[in-house]
N, C-alpha and C positions, 0 to 999 in steps of 0.2 A: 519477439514476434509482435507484441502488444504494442510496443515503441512505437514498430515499423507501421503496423500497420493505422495509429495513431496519426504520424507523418501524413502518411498519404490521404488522409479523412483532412486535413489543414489542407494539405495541397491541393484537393479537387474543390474546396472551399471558397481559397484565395484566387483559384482559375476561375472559380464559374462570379465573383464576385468584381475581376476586373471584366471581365466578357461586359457582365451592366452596365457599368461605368466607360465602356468602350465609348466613344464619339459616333455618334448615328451617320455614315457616308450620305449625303447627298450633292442635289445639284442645282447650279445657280438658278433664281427662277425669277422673275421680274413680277412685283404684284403692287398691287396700287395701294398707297396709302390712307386714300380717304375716298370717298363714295364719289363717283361722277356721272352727269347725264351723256345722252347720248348724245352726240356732235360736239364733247370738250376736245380742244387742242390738248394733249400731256403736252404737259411740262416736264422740269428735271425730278421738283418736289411733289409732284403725284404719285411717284411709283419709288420702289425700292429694289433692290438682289436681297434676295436671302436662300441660305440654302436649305433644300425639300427634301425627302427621302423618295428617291425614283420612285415607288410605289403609290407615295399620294402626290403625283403631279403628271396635269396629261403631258404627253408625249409630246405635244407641239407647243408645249408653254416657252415664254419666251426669254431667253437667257441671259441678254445686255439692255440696260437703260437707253444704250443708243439705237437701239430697234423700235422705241416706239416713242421717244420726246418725240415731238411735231408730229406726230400721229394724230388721226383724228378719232374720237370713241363712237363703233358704229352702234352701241346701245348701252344702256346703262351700267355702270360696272357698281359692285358694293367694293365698300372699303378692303381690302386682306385677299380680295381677289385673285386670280392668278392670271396674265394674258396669252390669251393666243390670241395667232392671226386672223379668226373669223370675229373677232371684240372688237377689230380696229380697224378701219377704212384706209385702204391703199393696195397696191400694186398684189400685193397680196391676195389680197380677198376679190379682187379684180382679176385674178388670171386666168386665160383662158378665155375671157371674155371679148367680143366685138369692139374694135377701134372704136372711138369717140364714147363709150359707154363708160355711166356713171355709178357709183353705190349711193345710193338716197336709205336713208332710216326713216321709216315713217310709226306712226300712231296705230295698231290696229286692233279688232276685235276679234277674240278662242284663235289665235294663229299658234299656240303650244297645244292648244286642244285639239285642233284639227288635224294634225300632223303634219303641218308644211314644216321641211325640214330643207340646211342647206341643199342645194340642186333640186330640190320641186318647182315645176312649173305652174305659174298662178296668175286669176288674175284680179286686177284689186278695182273694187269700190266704193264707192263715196258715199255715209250712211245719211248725209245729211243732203245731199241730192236724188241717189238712188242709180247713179250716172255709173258709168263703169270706165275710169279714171286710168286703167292700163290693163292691155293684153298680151298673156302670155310672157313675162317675166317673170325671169332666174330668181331664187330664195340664196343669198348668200348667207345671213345669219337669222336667226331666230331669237329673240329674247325674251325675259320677263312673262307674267302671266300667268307664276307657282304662287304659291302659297305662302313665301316670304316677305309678304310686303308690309312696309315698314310700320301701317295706322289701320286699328281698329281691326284688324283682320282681314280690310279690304286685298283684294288679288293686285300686284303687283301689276302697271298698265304692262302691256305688250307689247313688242315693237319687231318688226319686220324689215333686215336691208335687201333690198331690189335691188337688182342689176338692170339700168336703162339706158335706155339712146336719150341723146339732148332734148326730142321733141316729146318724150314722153314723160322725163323730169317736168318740162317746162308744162305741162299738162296737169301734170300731179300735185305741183307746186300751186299751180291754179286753185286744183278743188283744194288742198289743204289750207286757203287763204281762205278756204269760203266755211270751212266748216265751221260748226258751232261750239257752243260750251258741251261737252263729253262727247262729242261727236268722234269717229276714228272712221278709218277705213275698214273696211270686209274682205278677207282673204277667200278668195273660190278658188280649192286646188285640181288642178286641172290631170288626167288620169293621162299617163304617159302610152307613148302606143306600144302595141303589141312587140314589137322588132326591140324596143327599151329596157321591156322588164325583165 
């Protein structure tokens, strides 16, 4: 009986000791190799697969290197990152959207603080004018503006992509030429109507 039940003390041993040693199941997940601004082209050598445990990777991360070379980066990415489609400029982050309408990333000032988040409507201006530079445009991505930034402790700049029509790029493109040294745009988020919320 001592033998026996000796055996089975090994045996739950040797089980729960391959269970550790088990291989962690995950799933492909495309993440960038090295830090990039926002409006880099990827490339092949920017990003990697590697695979994630379903629990630490969102849901919409992206699974093939051919889903986002020639992509455009709609805001800054860190190095080890992971992507989705709200990171990256194209058809994606564009859907849903009005013919001829573009995703522009701009510069801006407390846009994580404020709470503009993808689908808030907003409208932006110019701190170096005081001009109000576009109204009423879509929030496709939010970035930057936590606490991880890279010197000194300063806040990570912030950046905002808009969803616009060609005259109103061509508008924003204008004050962005004009602005100054730390100059950015002012996000004013705009309270959606009653029938919305």
């Amino acid at each position: 009986m001592a033998a026996l039940l000796a055996g089975s003390a090994v045996l739950v041993t040797l089980s729960a000791l391959a269970r550790d040693r088990a291989p962690v199941v995950g799933a492909p997940t495309v993440v960038a190799v090295r830090a990039m601004a926002a409006g880099t082209v990827v490339g092949a050598d920017d990003v990697e697969v590697v695979s994630l445990p379903v629990a630490l990777r969102p849901e919409s991360a992206m699974t093939a290197s051919s889903s986002v070379v020639g992509r455009t980066t709609a805001a800054a990415l860190e190095a080890r990152e992971v992507l989705t489609p709200p990171r990256l400029v194209g058809a994606d982050l564009l859907a849903g959207q009005p013919a001829g309408h573009v995703a522009m990333t701009l510069p801006v000032q407390g846009a994580s603080t404020l709470g503009a988040t993808a689908g808030s409507h907003v409208d932006l201006w110019a701190t170096g004018t005081g001009e109000r530079a576009v109204d009423d445009a879509v929030v496709l991505a939010v970035a930057g503006g936590g606490a991880s930034a890279p010197t000194f402790g300063e806040q990570a700049p912030a950046t905002v992509t808009l969803a616009l029509s060609s005259d109103a790029a061509a508008r924003v493109a204008t004050h962005l030429s004009a602005l100054g040294a730390g100059d950015r745009f002012v996000v004013a988020l705009r309270r959606l109507p009653a029938s919305s919320q």
